[in-house]
C-alpha positions in Angstrom: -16.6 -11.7 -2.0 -12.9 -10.8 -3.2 -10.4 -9.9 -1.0 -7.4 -8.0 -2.6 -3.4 -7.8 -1.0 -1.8 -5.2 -1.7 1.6 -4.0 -0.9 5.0 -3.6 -1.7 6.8 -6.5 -3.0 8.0 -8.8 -0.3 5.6 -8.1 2.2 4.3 -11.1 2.3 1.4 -11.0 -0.3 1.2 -14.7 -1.4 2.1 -16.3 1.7 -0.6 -14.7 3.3 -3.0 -14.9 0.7 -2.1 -18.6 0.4 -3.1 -19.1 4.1 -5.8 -17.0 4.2 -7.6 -18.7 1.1 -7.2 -22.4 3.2 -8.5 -20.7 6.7 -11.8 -18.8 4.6 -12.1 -21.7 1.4 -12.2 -19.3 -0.8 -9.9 -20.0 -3.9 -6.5 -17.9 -4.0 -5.0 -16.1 -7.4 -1.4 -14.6 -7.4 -2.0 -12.0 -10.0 1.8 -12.5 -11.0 1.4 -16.4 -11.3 -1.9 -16.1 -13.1 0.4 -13.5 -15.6 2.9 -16.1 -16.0 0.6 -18.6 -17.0 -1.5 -16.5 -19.3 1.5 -15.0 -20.9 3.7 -18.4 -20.9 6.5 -16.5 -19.9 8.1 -15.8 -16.3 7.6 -12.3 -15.4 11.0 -11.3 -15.6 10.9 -12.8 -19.1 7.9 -10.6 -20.1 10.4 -7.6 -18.6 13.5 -8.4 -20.6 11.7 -9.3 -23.4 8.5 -7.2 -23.8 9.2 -4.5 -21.5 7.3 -3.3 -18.4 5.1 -1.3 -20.7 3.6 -4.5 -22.1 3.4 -6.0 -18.7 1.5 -3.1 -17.1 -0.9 -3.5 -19.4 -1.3 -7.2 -19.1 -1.2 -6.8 -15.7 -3.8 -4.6 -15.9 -5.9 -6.8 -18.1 -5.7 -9.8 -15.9 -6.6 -8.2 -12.8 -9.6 -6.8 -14.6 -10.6 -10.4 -15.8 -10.3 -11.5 -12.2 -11.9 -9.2 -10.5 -15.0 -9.3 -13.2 -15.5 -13.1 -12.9 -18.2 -14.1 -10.6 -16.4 -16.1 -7.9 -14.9 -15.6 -4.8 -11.5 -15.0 -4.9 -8.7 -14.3 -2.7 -6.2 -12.2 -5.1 -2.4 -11.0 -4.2 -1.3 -8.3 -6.4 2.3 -7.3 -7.5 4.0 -4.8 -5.7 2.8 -2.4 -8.6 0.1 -3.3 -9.5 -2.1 -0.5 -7.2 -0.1 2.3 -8.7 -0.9 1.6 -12.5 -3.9 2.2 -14.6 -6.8 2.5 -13.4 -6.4 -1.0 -11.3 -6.6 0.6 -7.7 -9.8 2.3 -9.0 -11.3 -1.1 -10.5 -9.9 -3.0 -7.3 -11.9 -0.9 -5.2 -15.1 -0.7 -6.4 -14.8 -4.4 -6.9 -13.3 -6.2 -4.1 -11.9 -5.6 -0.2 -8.5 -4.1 -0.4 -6.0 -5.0 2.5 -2.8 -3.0 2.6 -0.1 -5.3 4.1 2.2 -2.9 5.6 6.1 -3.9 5.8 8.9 -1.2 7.0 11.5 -0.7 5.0 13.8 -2.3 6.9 11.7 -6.0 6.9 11.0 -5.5 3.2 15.2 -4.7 2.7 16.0 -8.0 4.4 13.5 -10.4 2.9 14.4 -8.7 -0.6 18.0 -9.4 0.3 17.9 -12.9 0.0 15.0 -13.3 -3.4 16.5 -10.5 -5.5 17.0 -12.3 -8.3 13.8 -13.5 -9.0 12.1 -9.8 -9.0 12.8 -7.7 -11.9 12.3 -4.5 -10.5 15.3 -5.4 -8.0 17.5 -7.9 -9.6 20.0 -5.3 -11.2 20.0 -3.1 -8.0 23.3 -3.4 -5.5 22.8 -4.8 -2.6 24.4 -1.3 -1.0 21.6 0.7 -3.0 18.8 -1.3 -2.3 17.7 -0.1 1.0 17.6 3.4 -0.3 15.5 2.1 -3.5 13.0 0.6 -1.3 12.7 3.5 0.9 11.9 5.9 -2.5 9.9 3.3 -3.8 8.2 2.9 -0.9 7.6 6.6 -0.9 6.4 7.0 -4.1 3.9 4.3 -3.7 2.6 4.7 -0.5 -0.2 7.0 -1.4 -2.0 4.0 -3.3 -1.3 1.4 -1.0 -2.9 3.5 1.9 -6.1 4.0 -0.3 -7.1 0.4 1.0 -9.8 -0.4 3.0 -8.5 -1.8 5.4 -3.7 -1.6 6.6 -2.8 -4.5 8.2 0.9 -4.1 9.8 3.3 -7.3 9.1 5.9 -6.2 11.2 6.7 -8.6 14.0 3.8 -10.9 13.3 3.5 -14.4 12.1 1.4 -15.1 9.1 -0.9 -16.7 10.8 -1.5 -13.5 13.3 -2.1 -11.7 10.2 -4.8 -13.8 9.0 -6.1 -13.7 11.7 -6.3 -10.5 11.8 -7.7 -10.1 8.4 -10.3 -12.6 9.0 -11.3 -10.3 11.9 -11.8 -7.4 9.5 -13.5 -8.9 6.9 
């Protein structure tokens, strides 16, 4: 069995998926670590350096690799990751995809304080970035609700949602 997070960035993808891997023993993959270490190169390295045309497709790549090996895995994606290729397509005839679901609002104030270390944000003003998120949000939406199954992280500890992931799956 894989099991798949997806979401926009800073919904809690990892942390959950971190959890979640301990409470089901099942071993856990962030998508964007596994990048980092494939590529030797921080993703907002591979951005500034090789452009987010390169990474896509190493994204892409990855994910594929992952999701073709036969072992149980419990995979978090990038906020993008969904939207791009033909990766939703490939995550779901592959794996369980869970949507975690963050309002703009939770997403705006976790992103406030970890900017920095996410590329598609870092050069964003604070005073822009709720609006970004909200079109971002927008525009990706459509994917992300192509899941199998939307779990809402608004208001709930990580441990609620696990548990209510375990539940589903």
């Amino acid at each position: 069995m894989k099991i798949v997070l997806i979401g926009y960035m800073a919904s809690g993808k990892s942390v959950v998926g971190k959890l979640l891997s301990s409470k089901m023993n099942i071993d856990f993959v962030d998508l964007d670590a596994y990048i980092e270490n494939q590529e030797k190169m921080s993703i907002a390295n591979i951005f500034s350096k090789k452009g987010e045309i390169y990474f896509r497709k190493v994204e892409s790549l990855y994910l594929d690799q992952l999701l073709k090996v036969d072992k149980n895995y419990i995979i978090s994606t990038g906020g993008g990751t969904p939207c791009y290729g033909n990766n939703l397509k490939e995550i779901k005839s592959s794996a369980i995809s869970i949507y975690l679901k963050a309002s703009i609002n939770v997403i705006y104030n976790r992103l406030l304080h970890e900017s920095e270390q996410r590329p598609i944000v870092s050069e964003i003003p604070k005073n822009k970035l709720e609006e970004f998120i909200a079109k971002h949000l927008f525009e990706r939406r459509s994917f992300y609700e192509q899941s199998n199954f939307t779990v809402d992280v608004n208001d709930k500890t990580i441990d609620e949602i696990v548990t209510e992931i375990r539940q589903l799956v």
